[in-house]
C-alpha positions in Angstrom: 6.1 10.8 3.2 2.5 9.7 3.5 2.0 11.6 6.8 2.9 15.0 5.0 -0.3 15.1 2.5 -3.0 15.0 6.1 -0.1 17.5 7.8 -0.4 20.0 4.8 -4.3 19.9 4.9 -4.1 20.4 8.5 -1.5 23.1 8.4 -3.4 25.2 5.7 -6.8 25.1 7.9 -5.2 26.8 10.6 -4.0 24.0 13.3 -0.7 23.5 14.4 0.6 20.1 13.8 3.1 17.0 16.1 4.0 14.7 13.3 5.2 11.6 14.1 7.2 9.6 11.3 7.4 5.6 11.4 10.8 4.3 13.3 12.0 2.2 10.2 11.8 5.3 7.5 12.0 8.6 9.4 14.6 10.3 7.1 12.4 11.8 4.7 10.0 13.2 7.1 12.7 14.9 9.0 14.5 16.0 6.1 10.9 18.1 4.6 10.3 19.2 8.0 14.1 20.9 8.2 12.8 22.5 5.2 9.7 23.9 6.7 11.1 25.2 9.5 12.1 28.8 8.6 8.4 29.1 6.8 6.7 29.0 10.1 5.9 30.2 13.0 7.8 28.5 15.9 5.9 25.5 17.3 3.5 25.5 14.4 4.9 22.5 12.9 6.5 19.6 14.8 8.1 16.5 13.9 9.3 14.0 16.5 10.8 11.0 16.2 11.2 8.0 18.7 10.2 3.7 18.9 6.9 2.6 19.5 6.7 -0.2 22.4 5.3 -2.2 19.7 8.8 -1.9 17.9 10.1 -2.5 21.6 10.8 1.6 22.0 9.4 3.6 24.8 5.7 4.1 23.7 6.3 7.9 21.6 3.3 7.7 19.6 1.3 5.9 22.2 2.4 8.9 24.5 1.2 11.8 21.6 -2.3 9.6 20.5 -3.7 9.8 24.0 -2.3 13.7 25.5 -6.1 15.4 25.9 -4.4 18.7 23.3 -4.5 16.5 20.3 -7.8 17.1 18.8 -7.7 14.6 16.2 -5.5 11.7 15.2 -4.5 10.1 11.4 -2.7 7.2 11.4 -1.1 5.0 8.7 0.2 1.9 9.8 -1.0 -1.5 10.8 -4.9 -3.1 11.9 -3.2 -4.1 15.4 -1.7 -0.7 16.0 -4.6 0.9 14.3 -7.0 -0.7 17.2 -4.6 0.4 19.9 -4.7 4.2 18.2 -8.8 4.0 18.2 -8.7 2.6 21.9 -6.9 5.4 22.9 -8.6 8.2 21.2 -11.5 7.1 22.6 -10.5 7.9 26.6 -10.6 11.7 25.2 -13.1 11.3 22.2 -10.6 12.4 19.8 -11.2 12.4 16.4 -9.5 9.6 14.3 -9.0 8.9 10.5 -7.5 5.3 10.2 -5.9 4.0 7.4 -4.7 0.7 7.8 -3.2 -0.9 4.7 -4.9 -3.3 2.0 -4.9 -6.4 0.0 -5.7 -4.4 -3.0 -7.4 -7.0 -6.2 -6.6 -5.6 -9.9 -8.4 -7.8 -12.6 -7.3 -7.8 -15.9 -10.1 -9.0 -18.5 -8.8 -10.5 -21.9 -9.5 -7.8 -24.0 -6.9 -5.7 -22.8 -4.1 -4.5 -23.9 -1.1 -6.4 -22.7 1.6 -4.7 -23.5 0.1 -1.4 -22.0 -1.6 -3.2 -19.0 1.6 -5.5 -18.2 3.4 -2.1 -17.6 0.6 -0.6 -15.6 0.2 -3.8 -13.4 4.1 -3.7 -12.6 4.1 -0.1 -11.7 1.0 -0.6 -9.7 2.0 -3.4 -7.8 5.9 -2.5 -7.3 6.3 0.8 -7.0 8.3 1.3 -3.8 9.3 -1.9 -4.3 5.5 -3.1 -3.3 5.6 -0.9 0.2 2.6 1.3 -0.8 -0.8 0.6 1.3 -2.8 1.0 -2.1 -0.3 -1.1 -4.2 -1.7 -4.2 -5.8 -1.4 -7.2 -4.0 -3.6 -9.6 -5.8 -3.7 -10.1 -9.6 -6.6 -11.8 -11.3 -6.3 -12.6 -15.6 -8.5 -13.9 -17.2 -8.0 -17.3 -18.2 -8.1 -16.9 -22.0 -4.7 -14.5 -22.0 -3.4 -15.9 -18.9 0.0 -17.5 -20.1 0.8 -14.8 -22.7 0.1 -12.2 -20.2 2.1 -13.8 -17.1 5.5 -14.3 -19.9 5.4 -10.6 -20.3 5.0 -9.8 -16.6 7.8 -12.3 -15.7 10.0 -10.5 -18.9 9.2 -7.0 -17.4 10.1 -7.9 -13.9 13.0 -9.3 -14.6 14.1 -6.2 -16.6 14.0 -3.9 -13.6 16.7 -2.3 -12.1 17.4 -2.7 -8.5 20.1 -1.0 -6.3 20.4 2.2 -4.6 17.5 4.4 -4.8 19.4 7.6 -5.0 20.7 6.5 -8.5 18.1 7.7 -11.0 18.3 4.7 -13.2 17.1 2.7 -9.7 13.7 1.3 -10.2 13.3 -0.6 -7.1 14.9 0.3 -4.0 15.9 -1.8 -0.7 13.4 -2.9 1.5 12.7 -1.2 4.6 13.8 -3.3 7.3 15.8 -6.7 7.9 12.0 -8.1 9.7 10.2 -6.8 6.0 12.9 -9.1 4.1 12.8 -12.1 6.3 8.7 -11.5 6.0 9.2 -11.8 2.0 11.0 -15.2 2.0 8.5 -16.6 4.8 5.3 -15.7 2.6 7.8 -17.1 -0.6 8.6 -20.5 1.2 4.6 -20.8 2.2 3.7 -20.3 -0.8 5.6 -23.0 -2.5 5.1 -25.6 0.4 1.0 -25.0 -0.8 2.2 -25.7 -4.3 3.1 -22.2 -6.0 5.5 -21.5 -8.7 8.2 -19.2 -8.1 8.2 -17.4 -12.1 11.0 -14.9 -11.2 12.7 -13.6 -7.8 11.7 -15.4 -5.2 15.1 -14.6 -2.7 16.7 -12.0 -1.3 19.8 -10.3 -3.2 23.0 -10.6 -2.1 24.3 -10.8 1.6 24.5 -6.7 2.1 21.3 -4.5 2.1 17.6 -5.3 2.2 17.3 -6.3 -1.4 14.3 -8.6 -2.7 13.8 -8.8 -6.6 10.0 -8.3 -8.2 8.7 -12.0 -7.5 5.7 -13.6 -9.5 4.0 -16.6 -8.3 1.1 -18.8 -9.5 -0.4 -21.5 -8.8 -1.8 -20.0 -5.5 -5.1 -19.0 -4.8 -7.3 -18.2 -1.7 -6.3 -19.9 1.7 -2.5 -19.6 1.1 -1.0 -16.5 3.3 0.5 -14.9 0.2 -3.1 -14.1 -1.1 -4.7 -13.5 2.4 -2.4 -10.9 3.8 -1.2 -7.5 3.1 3.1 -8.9 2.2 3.4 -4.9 1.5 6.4 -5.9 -0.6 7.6 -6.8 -3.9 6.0 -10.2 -4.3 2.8 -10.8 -6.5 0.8 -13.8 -6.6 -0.9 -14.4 -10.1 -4.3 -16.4 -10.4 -6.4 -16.9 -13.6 -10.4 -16.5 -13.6 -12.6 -17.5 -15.9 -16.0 -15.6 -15.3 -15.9 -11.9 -14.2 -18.5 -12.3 -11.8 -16.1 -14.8 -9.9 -13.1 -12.7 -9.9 -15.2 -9.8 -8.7 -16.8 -12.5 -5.7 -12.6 -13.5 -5.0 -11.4 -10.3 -5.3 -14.1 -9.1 -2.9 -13.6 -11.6 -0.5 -10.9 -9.7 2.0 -11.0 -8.4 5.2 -9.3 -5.3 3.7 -11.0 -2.6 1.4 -8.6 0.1 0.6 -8.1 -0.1 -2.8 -8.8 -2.4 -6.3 -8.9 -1.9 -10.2 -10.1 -3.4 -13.1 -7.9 -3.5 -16.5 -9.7 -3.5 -20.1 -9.8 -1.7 -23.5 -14.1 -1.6 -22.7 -13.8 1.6 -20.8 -17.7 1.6 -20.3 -18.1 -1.8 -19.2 -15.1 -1.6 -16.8 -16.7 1.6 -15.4 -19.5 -0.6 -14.6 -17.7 -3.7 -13.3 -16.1 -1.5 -10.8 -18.5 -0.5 -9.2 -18.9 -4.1 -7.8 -15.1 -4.0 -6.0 -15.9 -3.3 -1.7 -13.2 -0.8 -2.1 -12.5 2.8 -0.5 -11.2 3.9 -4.5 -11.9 1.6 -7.8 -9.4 2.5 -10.4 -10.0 1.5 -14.5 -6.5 1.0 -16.1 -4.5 2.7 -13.5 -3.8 1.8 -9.9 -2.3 4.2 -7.7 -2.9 6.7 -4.9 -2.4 10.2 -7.1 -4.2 9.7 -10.0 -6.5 11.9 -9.6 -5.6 15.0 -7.2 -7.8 15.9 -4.8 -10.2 12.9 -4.7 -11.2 11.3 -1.5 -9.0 8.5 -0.4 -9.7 6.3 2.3 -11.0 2.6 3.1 -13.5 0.6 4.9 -13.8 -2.5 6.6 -10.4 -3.4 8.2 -8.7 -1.0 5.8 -10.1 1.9 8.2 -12.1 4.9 7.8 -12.1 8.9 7.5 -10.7 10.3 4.0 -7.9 11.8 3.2 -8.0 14.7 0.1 -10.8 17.8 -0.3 -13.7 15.9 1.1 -11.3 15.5 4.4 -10.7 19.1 4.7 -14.1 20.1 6.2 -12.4 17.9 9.3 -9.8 19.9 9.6 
């Protein structure tokens, strides 16, 4: 679904457009382009599917990235792939907007309020069942709320509904592959052999389908893999700060630099703090990609670069 926001840009500037959908979630793309296909002209809109070699397939998108037509190349996926996409853009200097994923901080301050921000914080960090690039990955409370607030995160998580994401009273979905899954119980397992608490989840759901419940863990903190990488799935580690300027120094200390947010009833004063986060987009008391249409989106360090939204469409 991601891919269709650069195509649509792309499509009303005039250009005619090969997308190529991921391997492991195709359906959706396909199904909007069957859609599509009586609007336009023949040829102007093209969706193909096919495995990367990365994904052990015969090389489609490698193939369609370097073919001296294209005339510029976004990409959603991974740093590793992302390099390999950049490499080969380069033999024809094609154009490139990368955006590679995050490790996106939020930091809740303790005059917030909890009820509202425990909500927020679960839709930002598991919507999709955490398999959103800008979802939040990190969570840093202040110290002074910190139990209170985690209770009512564990209570909320373990109120969601799980199943079949064609029933509408579905919250979270399956996951999007079998590797995804076994990735989840990995970066679980680490965390506890470093010391973390499992609050809630913590273990895949049944033996049938690619089901892993909301998990909250604490006791973790920098150095263990769950904090380091992008798990781009529904597992949350929870730390506790004490002085803003060192959750803004933690949070900030990433490789990644997609996205991050800041949570507090001080509007003003989160306004400012934000404007400390290394981040492509700095929400206050919200996290998530379309809260405000049109607005650039976009990351630096290994999180990419190029935007998507209207300041992209001169590009196009």
């Amino acid at each position: 679904v991601l891919g269709w926001k650069p195509t649509a840009l792309a499509l009303v500037c005039g250009n005619s457009v090969v997308l190529k959908p991921s391997p492991q979630s195709p359906l959706t793309t396909l199904r909007i382009g069957e859609l599509l296909r009586p609007l336009l002209p023949p040829g102007v809109l093209n969706v193909v599917t096919g495995r990367d070699s990365s994904d052990g397939g015969g090389g489609a998108g490698e193939l369609l990235v370097a073919h001296k037509l294209v005339r510029k190349v976004v990409f959603t996926g991974s740093i590793d792939v992302g390099r390999k996409v950049m490499a080969s853009c380069a033999d024809n200097l094609t154009r490139v907007l990368l955006e590679l994923g995050g490790n996106d901080p939020a930091i809740v301050l303790e005059d917030c309020d909890i009820a509202e921000t425990v909500e927020g914080i679960f839709q930002g960090a598991f919507f999709n069942n955490g398999q959103t690039c800008c979802a939040i990955k990190r969570l840093y409370v202040q110290d002074s709320i910190f139990a209170p607030f985690v209770q009512a995160l564990v209570v909320r998580a373990r109120k969601s509904k799980i199943g079949d994401g064609l029933n509408r009273n579905v919250e979270l979905g399956p996951l999007s592959s079998e590797k995804q899954l076994r990735r989840m119980e990995e970066l679980v397992e680490d965390a506890r052999r470093q010391g973390g608490r499992v609050l809630c989840g913590g273990k895949a759901i049944g033996s049938r389908g690619l089901f892993f419940p909301p998990t909250i863990v604490v006791d973790v903190k920098e150095g263990v893999r769950l904090v380091d990488e992008e798990q781009f799935g529904p597992v949350l580690p929870v730390m506790p700060f004490s002085d803003v300027a060192e959750a803004l120094q933690r949070a900030n200390s990433t490789q990644f630099g997609l996205g991050a947010s800041i949570w507090s009833t001080d509007v003003a004063r989160a306004n400012k703090l934000a404007r400390y986060f290394r981040a492509g987009v700095a929400w206050v008391n919200r996290h998530d990609i379309g809260s405000v249409r049109g607005a650039p989106f976009g990351g630096f360090n290994l999180s990419g670069f190029g935007r998507t939204g209207d300041l992209g469409q001169c590009d196009f």
